[in-house]
C-alpha positions as CSV (number, residue, x, y, z in Angstrom):
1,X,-42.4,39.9,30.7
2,X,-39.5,37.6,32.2
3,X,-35.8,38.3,32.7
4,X,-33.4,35.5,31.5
5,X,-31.2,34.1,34.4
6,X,-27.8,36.0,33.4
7,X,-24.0,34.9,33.9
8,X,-22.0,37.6,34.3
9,X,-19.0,38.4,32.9
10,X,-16.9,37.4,35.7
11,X,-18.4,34.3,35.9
12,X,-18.7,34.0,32.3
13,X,-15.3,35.0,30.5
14,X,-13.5,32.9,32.8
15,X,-15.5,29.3,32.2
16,X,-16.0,29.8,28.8
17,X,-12.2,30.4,28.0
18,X,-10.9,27.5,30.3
19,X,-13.6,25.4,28.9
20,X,-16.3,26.5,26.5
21,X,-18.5,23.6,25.4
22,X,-18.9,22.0,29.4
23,X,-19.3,25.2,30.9
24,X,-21.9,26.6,28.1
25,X,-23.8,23.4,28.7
26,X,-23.8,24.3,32.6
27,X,-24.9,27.3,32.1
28,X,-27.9,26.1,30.5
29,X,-28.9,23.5,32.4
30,X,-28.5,25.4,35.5
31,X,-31.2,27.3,34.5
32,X,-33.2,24.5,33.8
33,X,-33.8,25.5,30.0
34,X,-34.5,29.2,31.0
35,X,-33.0,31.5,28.5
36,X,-29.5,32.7,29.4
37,X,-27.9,35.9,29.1
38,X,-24.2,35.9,29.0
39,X,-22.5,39.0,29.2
40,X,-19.2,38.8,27.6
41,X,-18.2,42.7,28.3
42,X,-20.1,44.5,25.5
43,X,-20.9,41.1,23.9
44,X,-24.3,39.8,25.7
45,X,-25.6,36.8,23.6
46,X,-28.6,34.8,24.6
47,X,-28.5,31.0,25.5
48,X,-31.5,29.1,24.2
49,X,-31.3,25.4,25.4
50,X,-35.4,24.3,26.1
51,X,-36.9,22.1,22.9
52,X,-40.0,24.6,23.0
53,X,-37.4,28.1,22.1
54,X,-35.4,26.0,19.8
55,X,-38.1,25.3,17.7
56,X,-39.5,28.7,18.0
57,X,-35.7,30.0,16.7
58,X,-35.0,27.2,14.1
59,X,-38.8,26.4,13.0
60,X,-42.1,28.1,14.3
61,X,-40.0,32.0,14.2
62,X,-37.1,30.8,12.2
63,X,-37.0,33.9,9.6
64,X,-36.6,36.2,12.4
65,X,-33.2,34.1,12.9
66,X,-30.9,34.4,10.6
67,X,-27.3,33.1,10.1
68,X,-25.3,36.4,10.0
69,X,-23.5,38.3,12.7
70,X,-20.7,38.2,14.3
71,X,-20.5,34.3,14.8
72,X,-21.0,33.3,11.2
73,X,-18.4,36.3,9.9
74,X,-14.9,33.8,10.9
75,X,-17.0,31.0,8.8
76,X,-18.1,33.0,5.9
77,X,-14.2,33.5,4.9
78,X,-14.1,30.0,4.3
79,X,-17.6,29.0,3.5
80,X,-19.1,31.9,1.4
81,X,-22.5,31.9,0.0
82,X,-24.0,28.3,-0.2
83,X,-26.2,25.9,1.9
84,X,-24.8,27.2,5.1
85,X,-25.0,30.8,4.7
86,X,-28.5,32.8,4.5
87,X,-31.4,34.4,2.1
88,X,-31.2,33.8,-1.7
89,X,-27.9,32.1,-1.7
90,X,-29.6,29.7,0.9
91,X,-32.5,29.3,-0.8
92,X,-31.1,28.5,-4.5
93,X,-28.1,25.9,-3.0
94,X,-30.8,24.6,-1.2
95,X,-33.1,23.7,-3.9
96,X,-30.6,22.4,-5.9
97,X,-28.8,20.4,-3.1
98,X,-31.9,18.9,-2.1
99,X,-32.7,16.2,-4.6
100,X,-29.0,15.2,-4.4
101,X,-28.9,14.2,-0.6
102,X,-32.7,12.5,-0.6
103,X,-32.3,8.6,1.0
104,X,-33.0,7.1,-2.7
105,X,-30.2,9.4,-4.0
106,X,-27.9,8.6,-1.1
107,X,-28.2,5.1,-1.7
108,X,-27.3,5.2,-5.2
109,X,-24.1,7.0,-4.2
110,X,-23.4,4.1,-1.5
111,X,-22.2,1.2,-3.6
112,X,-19.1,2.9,-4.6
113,X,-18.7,4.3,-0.7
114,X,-19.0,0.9,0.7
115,X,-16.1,-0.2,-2.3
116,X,-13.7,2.8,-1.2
117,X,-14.2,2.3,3.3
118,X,-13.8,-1.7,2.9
119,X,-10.3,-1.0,0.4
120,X,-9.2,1.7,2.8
121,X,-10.3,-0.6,5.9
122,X,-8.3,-3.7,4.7
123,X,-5.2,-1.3,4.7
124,X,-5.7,-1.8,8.8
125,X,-4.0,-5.6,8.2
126,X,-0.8,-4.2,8.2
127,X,-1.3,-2.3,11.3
128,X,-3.0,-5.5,13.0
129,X,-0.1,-7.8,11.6
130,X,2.4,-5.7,13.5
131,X,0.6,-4.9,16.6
132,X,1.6,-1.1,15.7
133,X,-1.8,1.1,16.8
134,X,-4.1,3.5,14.7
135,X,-4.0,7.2,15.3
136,X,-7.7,7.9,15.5
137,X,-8.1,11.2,14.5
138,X,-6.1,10.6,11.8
139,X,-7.6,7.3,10.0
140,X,-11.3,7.9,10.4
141,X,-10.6,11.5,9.3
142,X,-8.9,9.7,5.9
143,X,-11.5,7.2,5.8
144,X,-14.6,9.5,5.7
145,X,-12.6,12.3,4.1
146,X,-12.0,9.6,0.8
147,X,-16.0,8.3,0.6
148,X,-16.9,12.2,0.8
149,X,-14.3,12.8,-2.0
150,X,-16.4,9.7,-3.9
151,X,-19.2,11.0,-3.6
152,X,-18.7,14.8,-4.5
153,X,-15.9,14.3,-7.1
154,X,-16.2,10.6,-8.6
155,X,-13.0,9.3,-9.6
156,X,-11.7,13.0,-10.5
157,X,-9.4,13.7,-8.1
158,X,-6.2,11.3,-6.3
159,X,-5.4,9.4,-3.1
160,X,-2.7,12.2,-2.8
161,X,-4.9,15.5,-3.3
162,X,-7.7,14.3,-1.2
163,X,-5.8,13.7,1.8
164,X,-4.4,16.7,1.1
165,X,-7.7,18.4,1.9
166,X,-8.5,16.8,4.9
167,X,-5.6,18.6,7.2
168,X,-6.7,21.8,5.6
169,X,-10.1,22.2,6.2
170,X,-9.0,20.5,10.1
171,X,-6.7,24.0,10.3
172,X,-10.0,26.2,9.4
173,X,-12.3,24.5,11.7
174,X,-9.8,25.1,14.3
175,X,-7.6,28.5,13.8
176,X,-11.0,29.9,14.3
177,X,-11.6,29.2,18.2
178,X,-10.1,32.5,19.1
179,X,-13.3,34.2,16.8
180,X,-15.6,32.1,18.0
181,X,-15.2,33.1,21.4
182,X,-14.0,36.8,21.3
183,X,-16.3,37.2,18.0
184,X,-16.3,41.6,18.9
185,X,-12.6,41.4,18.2
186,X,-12.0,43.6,14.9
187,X,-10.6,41.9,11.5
188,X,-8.4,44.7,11.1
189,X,-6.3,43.1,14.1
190,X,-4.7,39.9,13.2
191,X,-5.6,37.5,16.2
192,X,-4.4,34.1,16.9
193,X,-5.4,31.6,13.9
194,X,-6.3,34.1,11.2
195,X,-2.9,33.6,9.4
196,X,-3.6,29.7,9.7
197,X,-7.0,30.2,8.6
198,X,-6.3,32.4,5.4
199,X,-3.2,29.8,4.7
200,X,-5.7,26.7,4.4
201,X,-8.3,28.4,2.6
202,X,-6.3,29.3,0.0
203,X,-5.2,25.8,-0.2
204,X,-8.6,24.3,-0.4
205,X,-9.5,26.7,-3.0
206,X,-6.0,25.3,-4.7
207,X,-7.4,22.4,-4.8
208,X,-11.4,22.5,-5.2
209,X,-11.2,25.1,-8.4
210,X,-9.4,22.8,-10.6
211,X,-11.8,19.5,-9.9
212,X,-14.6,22.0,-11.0
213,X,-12.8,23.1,-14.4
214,X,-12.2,19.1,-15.0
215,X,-16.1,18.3,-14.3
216,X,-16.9,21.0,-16.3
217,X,-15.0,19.7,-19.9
218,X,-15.9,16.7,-18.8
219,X,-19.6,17.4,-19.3
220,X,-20.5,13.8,-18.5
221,X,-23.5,14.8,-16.2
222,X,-22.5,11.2,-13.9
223,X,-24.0,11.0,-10.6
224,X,-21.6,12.3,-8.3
225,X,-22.5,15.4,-6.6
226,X,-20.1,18.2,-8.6
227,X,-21.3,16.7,-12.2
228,X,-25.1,17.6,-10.7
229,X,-24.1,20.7,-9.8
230,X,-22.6,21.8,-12.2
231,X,-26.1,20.0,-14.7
232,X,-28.3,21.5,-11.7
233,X,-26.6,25.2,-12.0
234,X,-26.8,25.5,-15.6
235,X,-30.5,24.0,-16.3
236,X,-31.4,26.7,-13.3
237,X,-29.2,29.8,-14.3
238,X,-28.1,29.2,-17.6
239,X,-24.4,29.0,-16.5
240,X,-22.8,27.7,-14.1
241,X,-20.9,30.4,-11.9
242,X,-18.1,28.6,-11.2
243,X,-17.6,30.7,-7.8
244,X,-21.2,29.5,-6.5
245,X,-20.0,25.7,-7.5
246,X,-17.1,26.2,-5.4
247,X,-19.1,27.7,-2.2
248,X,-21.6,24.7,-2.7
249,X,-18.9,22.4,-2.7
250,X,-17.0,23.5,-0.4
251,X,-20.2,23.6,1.6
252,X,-21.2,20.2,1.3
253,X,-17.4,18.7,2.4
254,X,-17.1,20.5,5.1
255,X,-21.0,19.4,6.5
256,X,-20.1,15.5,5.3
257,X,-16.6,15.1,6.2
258,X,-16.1,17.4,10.0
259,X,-18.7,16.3,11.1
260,X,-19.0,12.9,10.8
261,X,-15.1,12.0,11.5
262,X,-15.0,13.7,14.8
263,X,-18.4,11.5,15.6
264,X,-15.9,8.6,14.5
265,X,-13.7,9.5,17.0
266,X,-16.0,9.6,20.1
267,X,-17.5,6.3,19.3
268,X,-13.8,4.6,19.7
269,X,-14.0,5.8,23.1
270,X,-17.9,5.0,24.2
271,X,-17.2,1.8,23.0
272,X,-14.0,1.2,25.3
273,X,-16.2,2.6,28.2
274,X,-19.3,0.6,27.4
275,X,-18.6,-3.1,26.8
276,X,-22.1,-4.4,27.3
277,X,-22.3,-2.2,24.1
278,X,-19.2,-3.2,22.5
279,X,-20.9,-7.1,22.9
280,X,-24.4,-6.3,21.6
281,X,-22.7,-4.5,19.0
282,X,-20.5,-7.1,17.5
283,X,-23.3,-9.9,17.7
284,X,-25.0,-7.7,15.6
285,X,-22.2,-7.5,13.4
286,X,-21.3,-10.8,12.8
287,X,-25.0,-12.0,12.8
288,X,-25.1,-9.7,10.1
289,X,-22.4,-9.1,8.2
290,X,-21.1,-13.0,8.6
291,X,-18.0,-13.6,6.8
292,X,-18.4,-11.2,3.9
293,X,-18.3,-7.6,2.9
294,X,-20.3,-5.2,4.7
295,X,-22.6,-3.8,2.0
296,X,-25.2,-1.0,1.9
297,X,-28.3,-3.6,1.9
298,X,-26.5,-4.7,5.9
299,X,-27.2,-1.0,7.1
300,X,-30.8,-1.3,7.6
301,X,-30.7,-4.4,9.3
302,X,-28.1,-3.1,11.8
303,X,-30.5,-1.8,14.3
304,X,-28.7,-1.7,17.3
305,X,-25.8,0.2,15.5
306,X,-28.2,2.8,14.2
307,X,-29.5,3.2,18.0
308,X,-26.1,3.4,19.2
309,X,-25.1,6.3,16.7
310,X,-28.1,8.5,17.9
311,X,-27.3,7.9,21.0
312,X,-23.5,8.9,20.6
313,X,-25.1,11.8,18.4
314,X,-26.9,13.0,21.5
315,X,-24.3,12.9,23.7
316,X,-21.8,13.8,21.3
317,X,-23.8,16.3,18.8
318,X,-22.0,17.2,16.1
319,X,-22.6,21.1,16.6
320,X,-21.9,22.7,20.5
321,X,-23.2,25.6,19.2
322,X,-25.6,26.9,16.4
323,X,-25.7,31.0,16.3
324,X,-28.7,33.1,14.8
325,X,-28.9,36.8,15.0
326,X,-32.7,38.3,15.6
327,X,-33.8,40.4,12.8
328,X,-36.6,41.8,14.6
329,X,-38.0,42.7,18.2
330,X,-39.6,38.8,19.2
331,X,-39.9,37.1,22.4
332,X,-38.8,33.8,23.6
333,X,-40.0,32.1,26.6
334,X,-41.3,35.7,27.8
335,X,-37.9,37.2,27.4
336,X,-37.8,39.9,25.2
337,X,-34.9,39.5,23.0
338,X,-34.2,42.6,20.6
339,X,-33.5,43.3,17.1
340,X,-29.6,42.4,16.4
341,X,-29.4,40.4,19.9
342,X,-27.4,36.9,18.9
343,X,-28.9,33.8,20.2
344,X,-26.6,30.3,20.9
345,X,-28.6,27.4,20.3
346,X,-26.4,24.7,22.0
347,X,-27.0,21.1,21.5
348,X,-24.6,19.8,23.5
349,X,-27.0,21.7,26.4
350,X,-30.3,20.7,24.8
351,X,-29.7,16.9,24.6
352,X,-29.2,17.4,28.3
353,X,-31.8,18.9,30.0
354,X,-33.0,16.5,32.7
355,X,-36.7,16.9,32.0
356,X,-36.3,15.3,28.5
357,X,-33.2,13.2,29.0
358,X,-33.6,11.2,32.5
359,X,-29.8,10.4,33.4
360,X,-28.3,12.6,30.4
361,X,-24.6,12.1,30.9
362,X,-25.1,8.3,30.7
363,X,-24.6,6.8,27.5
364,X,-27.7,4.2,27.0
365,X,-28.4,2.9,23.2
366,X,-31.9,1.8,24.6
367,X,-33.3,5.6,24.7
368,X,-33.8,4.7,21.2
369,X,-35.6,1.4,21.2
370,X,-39.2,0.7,20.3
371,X,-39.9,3.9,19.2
372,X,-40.0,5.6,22.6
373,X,-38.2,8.5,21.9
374,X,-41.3,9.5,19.3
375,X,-43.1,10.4,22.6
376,X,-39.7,13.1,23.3
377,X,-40.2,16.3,22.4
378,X,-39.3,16.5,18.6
379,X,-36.7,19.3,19.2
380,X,-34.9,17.8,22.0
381,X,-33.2,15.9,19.7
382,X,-31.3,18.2,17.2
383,X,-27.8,17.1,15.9
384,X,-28.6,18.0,12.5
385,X,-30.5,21.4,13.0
386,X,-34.2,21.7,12.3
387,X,-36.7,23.2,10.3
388,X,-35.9,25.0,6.9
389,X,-32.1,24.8,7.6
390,X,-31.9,20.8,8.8
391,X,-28.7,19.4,7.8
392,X,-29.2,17.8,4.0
393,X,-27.0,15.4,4.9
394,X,-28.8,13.0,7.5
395,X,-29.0,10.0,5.5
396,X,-25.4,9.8,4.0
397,X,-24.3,10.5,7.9
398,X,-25.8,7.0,9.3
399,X,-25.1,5.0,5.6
400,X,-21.3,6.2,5.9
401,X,-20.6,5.7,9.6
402,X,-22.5,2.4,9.8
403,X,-20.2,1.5,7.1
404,X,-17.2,2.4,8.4
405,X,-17.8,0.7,11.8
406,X,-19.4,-2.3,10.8
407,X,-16.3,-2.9,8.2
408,X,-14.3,-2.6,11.1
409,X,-15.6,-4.0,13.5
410,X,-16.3,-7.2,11.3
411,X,-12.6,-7.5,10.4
412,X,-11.4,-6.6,14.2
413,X,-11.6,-7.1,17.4
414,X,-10.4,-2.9,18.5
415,X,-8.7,-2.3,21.5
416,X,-8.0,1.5,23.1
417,X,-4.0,1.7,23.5
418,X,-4.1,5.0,25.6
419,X,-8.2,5.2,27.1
420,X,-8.9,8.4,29.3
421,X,-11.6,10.5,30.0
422,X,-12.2,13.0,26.4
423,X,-12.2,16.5,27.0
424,X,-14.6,18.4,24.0
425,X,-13.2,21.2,22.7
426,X,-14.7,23.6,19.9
427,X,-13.5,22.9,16.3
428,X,-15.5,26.0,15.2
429,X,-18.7,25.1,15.7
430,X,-17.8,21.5,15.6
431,X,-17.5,19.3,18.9
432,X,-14.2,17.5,18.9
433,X,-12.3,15.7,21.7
434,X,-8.8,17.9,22.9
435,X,-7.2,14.5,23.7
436,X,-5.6,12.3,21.2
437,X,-6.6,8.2,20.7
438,X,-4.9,4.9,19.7
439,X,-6.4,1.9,18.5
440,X,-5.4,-1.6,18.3
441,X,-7.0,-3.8,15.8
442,X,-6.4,-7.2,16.9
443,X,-7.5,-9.7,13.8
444,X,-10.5,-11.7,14.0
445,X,-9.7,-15.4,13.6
446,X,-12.1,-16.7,11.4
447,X,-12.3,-18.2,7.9
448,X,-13.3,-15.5,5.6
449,X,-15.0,-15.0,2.3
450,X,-12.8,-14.4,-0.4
């Protein structure tokens, strides 16, 4: 039997408060992928950072690690029962969710997402004609937050109420930081956040019940995702609980919107840093793309683009941390981990681990050309999750953010205002950068396609 390398608490409370995600990644690859025991005074979680324990946890074992404790309880306030959550709930979103988020499916959605990113994109000339600079955060947040909307709720719901949702489920992601980390401390104490937290959820729910009640009289069983719910739910149950719908929905937003803005926002500041990049990168584009309007049929011929968001997706993972309690009495990597122990599986650590990523804090697109990364391990790659509970929504990821950036980028030349060194913070279990970003879109001078 072997003994995981342990951090103790006065090594450990300390880092992890002043910085959580870099000092969590330390911790692991410090230990060279060994298992980790943190011991957070009478919270001693295990750190689980080699490719061979996370696919025993999230693959090979992964019904002996389940999504509960004390980790997912801040979440499950907001989240409830759906494709996040665990057992039967799991099991029924899934099956239902899964024939909506297949490549074909996706694609048939992406017509109408590339119409809504290019409309919101053009919006940019007024910035460009004024020289006035983009608040990061906030545009690709409204950008991606109104193709998710597309997608989920068709033409159901307005400009105004979408970007109402947006800032909300922003204020769950992140009034939950102080759970996250002290995850012992009791809900019948009010901590910092909870009062936030409660607020926005409300709010969302304020928002998200009504669309359902309208899809629901509607009855027009139309493509977007809450009309093949809602068909899905009743050909499976009978009824539709309008409850479940909302949990699903709520579900699938948070998955598609989070996580792929906040990759938005790193990739405005690779680029800055990277300008061989940035060059390849608008060749690309404009070989591409040309003079015209980037449609869905340009994504799969953008190759470089596509290497450069796995690469920003390994450095940047969408997830710093992925929790799962142990049902039973198991081992990993000869530690013996018992039943109710939580284990952090931490991408942000995994995608940096020497032995699988040679120079891991350098940014290099070419990791990802001619196929060499099929000779990686398979799980030292994980940004969406593996096994049963892979993220759905893989395909929809690269379609939207290609779109985004290649619209763009074919419309812009984009110029950091304020570049620094990004700091990530948590946003729950979301990576996000602390530091805020302006952007510049310069216009390109060229003759364009009407």
């Amino acid at each position: 039997m072997n003994t995981p390398h342990v951090v103790p608490s006065y090594r450990a409370v300390p880092r992890l408060v002043s910085d959580p995600v870099t000092e969590l990644a330390k911790m692991g690859t410090d230990a060279d992928g060994q298992v980790v025991r943190l011991h957070l005074g009478p919270f001693r979680p295990y750190l689980v950072s080699h490719p061979d324990h996370v696919q025993q946890v999230l693959k090979t074992d992964w019904t002996n690690f389940v999504r509960e404790g004390m980790f997912w309880r801040p979440l499950q306030r907001l989240i409830g029962h759906s494709i996040l959550g665990e057992g039967e709930a799991w099991a029924s979103a899934r099956k239902i969710l899964q024939p909506l988020f297949t490549a074909r499916y996706t694609d048939s959605l992406a017509e109408d997402m590339a119409d809504v990113i290019a409309e919101r994109v053009r919006e940019f000339d007024d910035f460009a004609r004024t020289n006035r600079p983009i608040d990061v955060e906030h545009e690709m947040t409204s950008i991606v937050n109104q193709a998710v909307i597309k997608v989920l709720f068709g033409g159901r719901i307005s400009r105004d109420t979408a970007e109402r949702l947006a800032p909300e489920f922003a204020t769950c992601a992140t009034s939950i930081g102080f759970r996250m980390l002290l995850p012992f401390a009791p809900y019948s104490i009010r901590v910092p956040g909870d009062r936030a937290f409660l607020r926005s959820a409300k709010k969302i729910d304020e928002i998200v019940y009504p669309l359902i009640e309208q899809a629901r009289r509607d009855d027009t069983r139309s493509k977007e995702v809450v009309s093949a719910l809602l068909t899905a739910r009743l050909e499976k149950e009978g009824r539709a609980d309008l409850h479940q719908v909302r949990d699903d929905l709520v579900n699938i937003y948070g998955a598609a919107s989070e996580t792929t803005a906040m990759s938005l926002i790193w990739f405005w500041s690779v680029l800055h840093d990277h300008p061989d990049v940035n060059a390849r990168l608008l060749e690309e584009i404009d070989r591409v793309v040309g003079n015209g309007p980037v449609r869905p049929s340009h994504v799969a011929e953008m190759h470089y683009l596509r290497m450069v968001l796995q690469e920003l997706l390994r450095v940047y993972p969408n997830a710093w941390v992925v929790p799962r309690q142990s049902v039973a009495d198991t081992e990993i990597g000869g530690v013996r981990i018992r039943a109710g122990s939580q284990v952090l599986i931490s991408p942000y650590t995994t995608h940096r681990l020497e032995e699988f990523w040679p120079r891991p804090t350098e940014f290099d697109p070419e990791r990802w050309a001619d196929n060499t990364h099929e000779r990686r391990h398979r799980y030292a790659f994980i940004p969406f999750g593996a096994g049963p509970h892979v993220c759905l929504g893989q395909s929809l990821f690269y379609v939207e953010a290609s779109l985004v950036l290649a619209n763009i980028l074919s419309r812009y030349r984009a110029v950091l205002t304020n570049p620094q060194k990004l700091r990530p913070v948590p946003g729950g279990a979301t990576l996000r950068p602390k530091q805020k970003l302006f952007l510049r879109l310069d216009p390109i001078e060229r003759k364009r396609a009407a």
